[in-house]
C-alpha positions as CSV (number, residue, x, y, z in Angstrom):
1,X,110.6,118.2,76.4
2,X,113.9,117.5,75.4
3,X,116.9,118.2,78.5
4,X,120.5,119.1,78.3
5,X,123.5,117.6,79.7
6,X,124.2,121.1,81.2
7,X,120.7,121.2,82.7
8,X,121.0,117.4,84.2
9,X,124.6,118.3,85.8
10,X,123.5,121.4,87.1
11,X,120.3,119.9,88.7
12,X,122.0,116.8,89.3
13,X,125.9,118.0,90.9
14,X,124.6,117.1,94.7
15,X,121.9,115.0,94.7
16,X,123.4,112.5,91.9
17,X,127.3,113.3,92.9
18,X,128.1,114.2,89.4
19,X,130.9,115.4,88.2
20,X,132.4,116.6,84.7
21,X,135.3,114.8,83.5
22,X,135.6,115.8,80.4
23,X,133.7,117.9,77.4
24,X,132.4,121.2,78.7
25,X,132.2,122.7,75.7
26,X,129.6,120.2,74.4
27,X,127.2,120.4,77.6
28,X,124.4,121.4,75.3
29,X,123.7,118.2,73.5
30,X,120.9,116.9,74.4
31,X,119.5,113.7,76.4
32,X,116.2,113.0,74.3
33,X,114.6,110.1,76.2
34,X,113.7,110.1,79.6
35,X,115.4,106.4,80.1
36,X,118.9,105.5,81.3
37,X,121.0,102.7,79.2
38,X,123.2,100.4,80.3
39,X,125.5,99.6,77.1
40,X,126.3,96.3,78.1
41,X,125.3,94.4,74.9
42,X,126.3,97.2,72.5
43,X,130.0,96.8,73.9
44,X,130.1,93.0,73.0
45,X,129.0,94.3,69.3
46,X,124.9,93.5,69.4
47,X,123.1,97.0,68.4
48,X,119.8,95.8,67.1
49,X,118.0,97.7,69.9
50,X,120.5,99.9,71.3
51,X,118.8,103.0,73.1
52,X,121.3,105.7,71.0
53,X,119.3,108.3,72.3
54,X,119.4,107.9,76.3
55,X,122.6,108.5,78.6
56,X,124.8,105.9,78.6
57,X,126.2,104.4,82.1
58,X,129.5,102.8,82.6
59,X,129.3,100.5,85.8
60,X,131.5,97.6,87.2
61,X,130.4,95.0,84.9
62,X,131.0,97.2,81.6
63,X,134.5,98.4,83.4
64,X,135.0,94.6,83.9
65,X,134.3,93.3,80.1
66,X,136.5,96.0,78.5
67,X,139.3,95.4,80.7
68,X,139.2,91.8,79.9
69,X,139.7,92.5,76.2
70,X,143.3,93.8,74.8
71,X,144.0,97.3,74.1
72,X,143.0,97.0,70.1
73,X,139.6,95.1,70.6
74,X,138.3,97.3,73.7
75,X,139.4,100.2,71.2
76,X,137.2,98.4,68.0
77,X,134.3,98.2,70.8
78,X,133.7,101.5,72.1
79,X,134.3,103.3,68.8
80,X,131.4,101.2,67.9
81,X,129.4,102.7,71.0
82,X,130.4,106.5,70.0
83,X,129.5,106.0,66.4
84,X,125.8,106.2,67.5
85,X,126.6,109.2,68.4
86,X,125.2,109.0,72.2
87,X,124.3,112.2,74.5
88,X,126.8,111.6,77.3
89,X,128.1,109.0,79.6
90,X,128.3,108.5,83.0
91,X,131.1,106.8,85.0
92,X,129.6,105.2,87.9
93,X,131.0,104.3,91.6
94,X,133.8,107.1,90.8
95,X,136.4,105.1,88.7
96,X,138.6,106.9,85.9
97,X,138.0,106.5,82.4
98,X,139.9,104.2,80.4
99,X,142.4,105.8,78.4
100,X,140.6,104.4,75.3
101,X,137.8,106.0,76.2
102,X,138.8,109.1,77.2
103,X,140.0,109.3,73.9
104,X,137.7,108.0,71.9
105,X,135.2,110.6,73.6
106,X,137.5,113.8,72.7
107,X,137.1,112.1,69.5
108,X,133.6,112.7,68.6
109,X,133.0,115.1,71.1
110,X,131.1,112.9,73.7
111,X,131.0,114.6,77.6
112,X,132.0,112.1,80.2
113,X,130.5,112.5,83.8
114,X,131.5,110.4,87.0
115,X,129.6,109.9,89.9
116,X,130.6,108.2,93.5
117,X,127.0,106.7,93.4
118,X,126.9,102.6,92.2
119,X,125.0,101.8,89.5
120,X,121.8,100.8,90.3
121,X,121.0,103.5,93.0
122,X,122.5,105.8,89.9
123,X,119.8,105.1,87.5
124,X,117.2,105.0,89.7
125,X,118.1,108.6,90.8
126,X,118.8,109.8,88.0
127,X,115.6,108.7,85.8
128,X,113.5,109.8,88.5
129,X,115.5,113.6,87.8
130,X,115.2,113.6,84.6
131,X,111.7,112.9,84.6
132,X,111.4,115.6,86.8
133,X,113.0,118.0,84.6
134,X,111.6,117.3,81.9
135,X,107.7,117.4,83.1
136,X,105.4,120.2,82.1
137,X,105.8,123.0,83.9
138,X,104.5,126.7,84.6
139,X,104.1,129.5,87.0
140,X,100.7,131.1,87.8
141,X,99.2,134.0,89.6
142,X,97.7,132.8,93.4
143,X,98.3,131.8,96.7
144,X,98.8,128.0,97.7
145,X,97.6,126.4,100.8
146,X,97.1,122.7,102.3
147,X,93.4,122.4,104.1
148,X,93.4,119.0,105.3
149,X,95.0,117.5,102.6
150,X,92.9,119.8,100.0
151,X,95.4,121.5,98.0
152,X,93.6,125.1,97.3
153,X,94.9,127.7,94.9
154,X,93.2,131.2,96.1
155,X,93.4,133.7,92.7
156,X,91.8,137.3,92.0
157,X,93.0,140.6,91.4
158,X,95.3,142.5,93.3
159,X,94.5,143.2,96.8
160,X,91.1,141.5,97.0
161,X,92.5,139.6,100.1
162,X,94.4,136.3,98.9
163,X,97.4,136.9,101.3
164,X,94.9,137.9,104.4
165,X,92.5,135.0,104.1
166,X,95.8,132.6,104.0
167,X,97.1,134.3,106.6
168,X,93.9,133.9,108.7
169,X,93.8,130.0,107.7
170,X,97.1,129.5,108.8
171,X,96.4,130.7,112.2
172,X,94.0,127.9,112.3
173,X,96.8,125.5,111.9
174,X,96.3,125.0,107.6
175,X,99.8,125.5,105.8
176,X,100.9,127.7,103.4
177,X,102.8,126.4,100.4
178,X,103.5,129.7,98.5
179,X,102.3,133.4,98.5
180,X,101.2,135.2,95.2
181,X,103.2,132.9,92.7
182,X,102.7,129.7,92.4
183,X,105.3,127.2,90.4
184,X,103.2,123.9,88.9
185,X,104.9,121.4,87.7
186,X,102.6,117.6,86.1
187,X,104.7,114.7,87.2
188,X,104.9,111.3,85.7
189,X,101.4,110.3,87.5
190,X,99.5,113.0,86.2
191,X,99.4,114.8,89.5
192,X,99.8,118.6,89.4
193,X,102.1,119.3,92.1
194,X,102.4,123.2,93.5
195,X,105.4,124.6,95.4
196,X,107.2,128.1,96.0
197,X,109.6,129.9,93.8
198,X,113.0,129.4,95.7
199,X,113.4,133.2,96.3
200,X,110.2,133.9,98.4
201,X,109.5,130.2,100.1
202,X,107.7,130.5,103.4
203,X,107.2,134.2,102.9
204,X,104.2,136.6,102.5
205,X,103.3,140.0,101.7
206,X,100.5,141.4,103.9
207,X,99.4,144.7,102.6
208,X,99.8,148.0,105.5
209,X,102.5,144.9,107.8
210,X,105.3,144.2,105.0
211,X,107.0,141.1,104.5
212,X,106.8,138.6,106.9
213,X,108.9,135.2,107.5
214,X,105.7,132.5,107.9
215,X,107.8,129.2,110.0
216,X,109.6,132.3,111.9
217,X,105.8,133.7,113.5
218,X,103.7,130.2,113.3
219,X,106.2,127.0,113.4
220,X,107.2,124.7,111.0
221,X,104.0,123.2,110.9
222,X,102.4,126.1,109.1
223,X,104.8,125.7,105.9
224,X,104.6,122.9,103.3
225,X,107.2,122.6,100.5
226,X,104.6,120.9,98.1
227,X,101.9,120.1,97.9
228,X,98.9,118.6,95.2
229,X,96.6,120.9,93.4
230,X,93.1,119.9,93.8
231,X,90.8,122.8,93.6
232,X,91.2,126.3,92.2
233,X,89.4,129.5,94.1
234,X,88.8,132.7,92.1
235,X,88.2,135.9,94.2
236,X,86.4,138.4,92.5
237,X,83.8,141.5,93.9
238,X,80.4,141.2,95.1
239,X,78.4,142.8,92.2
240,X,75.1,140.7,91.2
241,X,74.3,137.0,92.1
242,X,71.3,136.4,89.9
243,X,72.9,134.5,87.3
244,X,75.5,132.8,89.7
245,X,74.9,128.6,90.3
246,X,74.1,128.7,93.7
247,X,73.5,125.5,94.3
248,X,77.1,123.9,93.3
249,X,75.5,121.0,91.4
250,X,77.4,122.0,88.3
251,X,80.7,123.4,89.2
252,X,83.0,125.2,86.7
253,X,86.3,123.6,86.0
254,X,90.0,125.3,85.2
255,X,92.3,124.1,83.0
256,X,96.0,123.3,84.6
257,X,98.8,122.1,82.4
258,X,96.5,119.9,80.2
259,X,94.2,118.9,83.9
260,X,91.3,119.9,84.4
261,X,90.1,121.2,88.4
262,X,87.4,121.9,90.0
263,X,87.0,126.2,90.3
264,X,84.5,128.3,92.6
265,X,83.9,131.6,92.1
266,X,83.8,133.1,96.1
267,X,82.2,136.8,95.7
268,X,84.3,139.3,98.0
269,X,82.1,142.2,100.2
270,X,82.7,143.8,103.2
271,X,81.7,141.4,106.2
272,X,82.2,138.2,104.5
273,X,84.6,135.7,106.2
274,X,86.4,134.6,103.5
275,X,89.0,132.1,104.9
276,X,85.8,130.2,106.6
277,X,84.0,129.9,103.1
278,X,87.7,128.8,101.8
279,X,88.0,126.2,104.5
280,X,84.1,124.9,103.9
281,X,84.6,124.8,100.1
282,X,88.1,122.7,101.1
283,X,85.9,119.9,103.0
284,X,83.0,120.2,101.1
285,X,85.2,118.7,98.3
286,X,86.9,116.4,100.3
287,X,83.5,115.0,101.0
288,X,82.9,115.0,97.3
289,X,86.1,112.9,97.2
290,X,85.1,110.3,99.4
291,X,81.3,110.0,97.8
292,X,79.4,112.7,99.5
293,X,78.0,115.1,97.4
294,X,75.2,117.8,99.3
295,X,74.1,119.2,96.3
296,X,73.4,116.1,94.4
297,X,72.2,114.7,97.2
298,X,69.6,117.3,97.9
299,X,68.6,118.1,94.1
300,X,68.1,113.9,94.5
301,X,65.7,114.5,97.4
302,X,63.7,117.5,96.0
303,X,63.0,115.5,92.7
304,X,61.8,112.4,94.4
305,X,59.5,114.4,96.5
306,X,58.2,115.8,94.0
307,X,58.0,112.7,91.7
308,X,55.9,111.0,95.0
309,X,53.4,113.9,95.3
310,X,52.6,113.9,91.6
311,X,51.7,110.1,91.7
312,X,54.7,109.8,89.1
């Protein structure tokens, strides 16, 4: 997934201290590989594995080489660099371009950014945004909540009772991450990471009460921003359990951006406590995490006894 420089200097004015010098017109080329480049070797003339495709940064020692050369030759060098037609460059530690390359990038129509930032911390910051923006990404019915360090995802229809049970398990000190829509997002590990849409962080609907403001009524400590996506829980009404698994041994996965989760059906009827099955399936596959499996351990059990008393 392929970014803009418009999408980078939006996401990237505060946290990276950019700013646009020059080319706002052209803020739509793209930045097509996730990398930063240092053009160190391409000014001095050597291409043979120039990254052409990666954002280009301008720090003390590339300032330093072309001021050593005269007027004519720093001219010859970075009209070398823009003939590779590069997304966008960056001037680091808040210098002003040279007049040559200034220039040179109204020439062939190359944006130039500056930043106060110095060069290293720059491309580390900035690679680790771009990654970010350009990692899989989606938005999906349910409500998100940290139990214990289990990251649950609580779906189902319409007022089956997502937003109640969360409530209830954050009154037993679990945190919320969002209510009703949840934004996903893979990162560079793999992970599935789950947060709030900016508009409605930290708040809920409760059906018959309204809107309420979670941190305001419970404390910080009932809010998360984010949080990893470990198991997915599907509401859905009590109707028949005879051909449910009831014993858990073979659980039914979900697919999530391209990862696959673990997903229990919970059957909703009146006189169930729902957040207390939602916090047992929560341990129970922590357990599972750390080695302990009850179903497979009792299935294990059942056939060995049974294995003994045949003589088998």
């Amino acid at each position: 997934m392929a970014i803009t420089l418009k999408d980078l200097l939006d996401a990237g004015a505060e946290r990276l201290s950019l700013e646009l010098v020059w080319g706002e017109e052209y803020l739509d080329r793209q930045i097509e590989e996730k990398a930063i480049n240092r053009p160190g070797l391409a000014l001095t003339g050597f291409f043979q594995y120039f990254a052409h495709r990666r954002l280009q940064v301008f720090g003390l020692a590339e300032f330093t080489y072309l001021k050593s050369l005269e007027a004519k030759e720093r001219e010859v060098s970075l009209r070398a660099l823009m003939e590779k037609n590069v997304p966008g460059i960056i001037i680091a530690r808040n210098r002003n371009p040279l007049p040559e390359l200034r220039a040179l990038a109204e020439e062939y129509k190359i944006p130039l950014l500056r930043t106060t930032m110095i060069t290293s911390h720059l491309i580390n910051e900035s690679t680790v945004l771009i990654e970010e923006l350009t990692a899989p990404r989606g938005r999906i019915a349910g409500t998100m909540l940290d139990i214990m360090g289990i990251g649950v995802l609580l779906q189902g229809r319409a007022g089956i009772g997502k937003s109640e049970t969360a409530l209830s398990l954050i009154e037993r000190g679990y945190s919320l991450v969002s209510d009703d829509v949840t934004e996903v997002v893979k990162n560079s590990r793999g992970r599935v990471m789950a947060s709030a849409n900016n508009l409605t962080r930290y708040h809920m609907e409760i059906r018959g009460v309204g809107i309420i403001h979670v941190p305001s009524l419970f404390g910080m400590g009932a809010i998360r921003r984010e949080t990893e996506l470990d198991i997915v829980i599907d509401f859905h009404p009590y109707v028949n359990d005879a051909d449910e698994d009831r014993t858990g041994i073979f659980p039914a996965e979900i697919d999530v951006l391209g990862v696959k989760f673990p997903y229990y059906m919970l059957p909703v009827s009146p006189g169930r406590d729902m957040a207390n099955l939602v916090e047992t399936t929560a341990l129970n596959h922590k357990l599972k995490m750390l080695g302990h499996d009850a179903a497979k351990e009792l299935d294990e059990k059942v056939i060995g006894s049974f294995l003994r008393k045949s003589g088998r």
